[in-house]
N, C-alpha and C positions, 0 to 999 in steps of 0.2 A: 452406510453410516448407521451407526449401531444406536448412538443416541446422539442429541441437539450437540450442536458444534457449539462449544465455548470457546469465545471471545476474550483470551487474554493477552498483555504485555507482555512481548518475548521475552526470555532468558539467553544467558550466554550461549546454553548449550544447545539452544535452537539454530543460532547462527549455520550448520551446516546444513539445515534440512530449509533454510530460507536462499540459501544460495544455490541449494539445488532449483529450487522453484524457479530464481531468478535465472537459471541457468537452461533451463528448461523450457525454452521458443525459438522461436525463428531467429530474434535479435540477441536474445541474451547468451545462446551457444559460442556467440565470437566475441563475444566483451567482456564474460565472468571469468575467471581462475578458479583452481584448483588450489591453490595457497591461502587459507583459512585466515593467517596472520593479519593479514591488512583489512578482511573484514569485523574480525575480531578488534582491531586497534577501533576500527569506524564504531562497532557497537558499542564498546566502552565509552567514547569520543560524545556519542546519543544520548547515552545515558546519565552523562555529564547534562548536557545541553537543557536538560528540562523538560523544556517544551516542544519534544523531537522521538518521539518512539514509534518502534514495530509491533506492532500486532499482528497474533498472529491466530489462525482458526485451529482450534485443538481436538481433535475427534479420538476419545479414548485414550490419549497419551500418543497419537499421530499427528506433528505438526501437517497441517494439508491446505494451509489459505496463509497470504501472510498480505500487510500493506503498512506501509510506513507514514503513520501519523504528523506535522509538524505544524504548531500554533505561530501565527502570527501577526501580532501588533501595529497595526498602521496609522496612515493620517488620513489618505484616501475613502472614499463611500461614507465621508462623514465620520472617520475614525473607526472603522469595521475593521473589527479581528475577524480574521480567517484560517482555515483547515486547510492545509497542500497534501495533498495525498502522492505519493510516490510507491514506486514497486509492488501493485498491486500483481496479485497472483494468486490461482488455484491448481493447486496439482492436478496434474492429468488426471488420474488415476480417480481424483472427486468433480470432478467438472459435470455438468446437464443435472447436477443435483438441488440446483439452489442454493450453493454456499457462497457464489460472487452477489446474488444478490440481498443477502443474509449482513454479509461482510461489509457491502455499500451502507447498508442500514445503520451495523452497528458502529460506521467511519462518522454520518448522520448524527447518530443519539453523541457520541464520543465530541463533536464540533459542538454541539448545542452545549454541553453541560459545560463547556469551557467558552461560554460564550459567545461564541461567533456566530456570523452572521451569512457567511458562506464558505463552500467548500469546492475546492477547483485543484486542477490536476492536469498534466499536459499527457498527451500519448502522443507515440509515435503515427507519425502517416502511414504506416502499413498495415497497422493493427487493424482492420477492419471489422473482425469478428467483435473486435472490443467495442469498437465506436458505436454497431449496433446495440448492442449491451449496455453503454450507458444513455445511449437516446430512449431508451427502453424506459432507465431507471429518471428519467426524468432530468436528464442532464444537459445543459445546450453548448454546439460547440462554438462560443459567442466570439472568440481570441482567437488571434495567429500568436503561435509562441516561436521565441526566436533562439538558438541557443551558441555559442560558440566557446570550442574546445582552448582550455588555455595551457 
């Protein structure tokens, strides 16, 4: 890393360098595609939505971290708005550097200035190197999350 990773708002033409990331583990090798179309339809779709974007870590004009931000409005915890984090990811290639925990931070400041009052995120049950990582960052894993394919 040549200089501080910024934290911005994807653009369209990151979508390929965020689906490599996603594409890029144990899980995501058999569930991503190679057909750009349908993520591009989704990124548009996000960017509509408002309260629903990817961020991504920019190192020099290298997209290399990406996680997808989405606000949401409840009735529950006494009306707490909350941060869902989805598709977190570090490229291999920057990983042992400190930019997953860089990236949690700036997911942190991003949930705060919009309010909310927590930020929660499911991972898979294999992940295990992750789940160290965010017990690390001060995370607990309080829920069973339940999911089924429609």
């Amino acid at each position: 890393m040549s200089q501080p990773v910024i934290w911005r708002e994807a653009r369209r033409e990151d979508v390929p360098a965020i689906v490599a990331m996603l594409s890029d583990d144990m899980l995501g090798k058999s569930r991503e595609s190679s057909d750009m179309s349908r993520y591009l339809t989704a990124f548009d779709a996000m960017r509509a939505e408002g309260s629903n974007t990817i961020i991504v870590g920019d190192d020099a004009g290298l997209v290399m971290a990406c996680y997808q931000l989405t606000f949401i409005t409840g009735l529950s915890l006494t009306a707490a708005r909350r941060a869902l984090m989805e598709g977190v990811r570090v490229a291999a290639s920057h990983r042992g550097q400190g930019i997953g925990e860089a990236m949690m931070h700036d997911a942190e400041d991003r949930a705060r200035a919009a309010g909310c009052s927590l930020i929660q995120f499911t991972t898979n049950k294999a992940r295990t190197d992750a789940h160290r990582f965010y017990d690390r960052m001060g995370f607990t894993p309080s829920h069973i999350g339940y999911k089924k394919s429609l």
